[in-house]
N, C-alpha and C positions, 0 to 999 in steps of 0.2 A: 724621413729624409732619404733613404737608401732608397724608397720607390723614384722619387722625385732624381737621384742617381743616376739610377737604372733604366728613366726614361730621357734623362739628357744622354746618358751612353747609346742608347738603342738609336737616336734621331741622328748623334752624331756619324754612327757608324753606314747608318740603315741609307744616311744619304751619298753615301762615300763608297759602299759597296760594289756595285758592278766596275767602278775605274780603278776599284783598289790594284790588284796587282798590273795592272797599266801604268799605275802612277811610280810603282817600285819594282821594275822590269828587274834590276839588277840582283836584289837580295837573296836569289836561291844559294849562292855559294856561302855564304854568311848564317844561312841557315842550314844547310847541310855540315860544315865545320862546324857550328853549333855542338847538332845532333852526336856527331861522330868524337866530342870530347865528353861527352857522357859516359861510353862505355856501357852501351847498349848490350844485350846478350840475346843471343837468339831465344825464342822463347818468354821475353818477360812481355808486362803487360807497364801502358806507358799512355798519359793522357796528355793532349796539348789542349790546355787549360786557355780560353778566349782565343780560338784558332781563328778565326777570321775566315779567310778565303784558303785556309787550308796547307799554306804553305811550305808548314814543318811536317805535312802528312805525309808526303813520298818517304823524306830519307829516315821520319822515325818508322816506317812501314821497313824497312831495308836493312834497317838497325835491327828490329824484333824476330827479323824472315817472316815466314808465311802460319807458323805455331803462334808468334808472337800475338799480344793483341793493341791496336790502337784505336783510339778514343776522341773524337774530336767535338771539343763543347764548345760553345760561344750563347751568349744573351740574346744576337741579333740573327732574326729568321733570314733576312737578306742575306747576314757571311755566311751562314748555311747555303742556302739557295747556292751562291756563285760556288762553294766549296765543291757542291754536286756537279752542278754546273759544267766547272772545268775537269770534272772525272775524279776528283781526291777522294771522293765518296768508297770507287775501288779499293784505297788502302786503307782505311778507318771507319768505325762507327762512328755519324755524324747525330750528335743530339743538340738542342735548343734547351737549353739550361743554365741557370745561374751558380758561378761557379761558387754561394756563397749557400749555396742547399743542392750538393750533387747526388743523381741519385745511382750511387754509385757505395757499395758494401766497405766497409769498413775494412783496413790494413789488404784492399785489392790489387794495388799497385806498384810496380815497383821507382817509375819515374814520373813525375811531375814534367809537363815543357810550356814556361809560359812567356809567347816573344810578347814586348809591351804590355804584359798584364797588368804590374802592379798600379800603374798609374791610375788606372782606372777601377781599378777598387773600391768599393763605397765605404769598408770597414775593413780595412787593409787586415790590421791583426787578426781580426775577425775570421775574413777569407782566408787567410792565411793555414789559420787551427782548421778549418775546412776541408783547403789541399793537405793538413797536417793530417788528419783523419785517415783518409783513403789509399795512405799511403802504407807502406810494411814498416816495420822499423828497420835503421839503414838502408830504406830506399831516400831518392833522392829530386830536389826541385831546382828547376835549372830557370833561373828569370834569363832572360835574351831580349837581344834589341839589335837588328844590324848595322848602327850606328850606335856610337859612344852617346856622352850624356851632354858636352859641350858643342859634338857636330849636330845634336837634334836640338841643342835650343839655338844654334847657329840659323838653322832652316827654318826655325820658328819663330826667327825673330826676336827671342826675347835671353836674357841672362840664368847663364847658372846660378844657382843656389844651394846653398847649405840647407836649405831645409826638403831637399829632394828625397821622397822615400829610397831613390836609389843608390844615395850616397850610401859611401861603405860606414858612416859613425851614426847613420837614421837605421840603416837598413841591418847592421850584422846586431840592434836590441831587438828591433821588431819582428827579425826573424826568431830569436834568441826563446820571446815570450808565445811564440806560436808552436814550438815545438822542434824549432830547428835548427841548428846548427851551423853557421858559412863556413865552406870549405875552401872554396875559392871566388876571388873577385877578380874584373876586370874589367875597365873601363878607358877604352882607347877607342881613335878616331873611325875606325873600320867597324869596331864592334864595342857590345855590354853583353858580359854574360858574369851572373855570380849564380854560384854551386852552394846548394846546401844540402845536410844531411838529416834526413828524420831521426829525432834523439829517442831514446825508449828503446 
C-alpha cells in the first residue's frame, strides 16, 4: 500500500512541478515568518522534510548562517530538479528520498521543517517516529502550510473536517505516540504552523 502511495504522490507532484512555484508566487513571506518562529541558531543543522521546489531553503539557510547545515529531501526527482533549477541547490543539500527511510544518522538534527508534509504521508505515525529518529532530543518539528486549513479546502473546493490529520484533537495524539510533543498550534487564514518537541 505505501508503494502504491508513494507512486500516486510522485505522479501527483511530478506533473505539477515545473509551474509549482508559478502557481504560488506569493508564499515566500509565509514561509520566511515560518522559519524565523523556530528560533534557528547559527550553526544547527535543520532538514526540510518533502521540500518541493525548495522554497523554505533560502531563510532556513539564513537561519543556520553559513556553519549551519541544510538538507532538503523530497520523494519526487522533478521537485528536485526545479529546486536545483532555480539555484536553492546553493543553500542546501538536495537528496531524492523518502522521508519514511531517511538516510540520515540518528539524533543528527536539530529542526525538522515540513510545509504540507503531513498530508501526504503513507504512514503518518510511522513517518512521524522517522522524523522522530534523526532528530536530538529537544530538537524540534515545525508542520507549515502558508494557508490555514479552512482557506485550503476553500481553494480545493471541498469541506473541512474533523477527521484532518491536521486538526489540533488528530494531530497533538499522533504526534504524542511518535515521539513528540505539541508546543504550539495555529491554524488561521494567512497560515498553519504547529511546533513540536522531540520528547527523550
Amino acid at each position: 500500500m505505501a508503494e502504491d502511495h508513494h507512486t500516486h504522490v510522485q505522479e501527483f507532484f511530478a506533473a505539477r512541478a515545473a509551474d509549482w512555484d508559478r502557481r504560488f508566487p506569493d508564499d515566500g513571506p509565509a514561509y520566511a515568518a515560518a522559519v524565523a518562529e523556530l528560533g534557528l541558531a547559527h550553526g544547527d543543522a535543520v532538514l526540510d522534510a518533502g521540500c518541493g521546489t525548495g522554497r523554505a531553503l533560502t531563510p532556513l539557510r539564513t537561519a543556520v548562517g553559513p556553519r549551519g547545515t541544510v538538507i532538503g529531501v523530497d520523494l519526487t526527482p522533478e521537485m528536485i530538479a526545479e529546486a536545483a533549477s532555480a539555484g536553492r541547490d546553493q543553500y542546501a543539500a538536495l537528496l531524492r528520498a523518502d522521508v519514511a527511510r531517511l538516510p540520515l544518522r540518528s539524533a543528527s538534527l536539530d529542526v525538522v521543517f515540513g510545509a504540507g508534509l503531513i498530508s501526504h504521508l503513507a504512514q503518518p505515525g510511522t513517518d512521524l517516529r522517522e522524523l522522530a529518529r534523526v532528530v536530538r532530543p529537544g530538537g524540534r518539528l515545525a508542520l507549515f502550510h502558508p494557508i490555514g486549513r479552512s482557506a485550503l479546502a476553500a481553494r480545493q473546493g471541498r469541506r473541512i473536517t474533523d477527521d484532518d490529520l491536521r486538526a489540533e484533537p488528530r494531530l497533538r495524539p499522533l504526534l504524542a505516540s511518535a515521539g513528540w510533543r505539541l508546543l504550539s498550534y495555529a491554524d488561521e487564514d494567512e497560515r498553519y504552523l504547529a511546533v513540536a518537541v522531540r520528547e527523550g
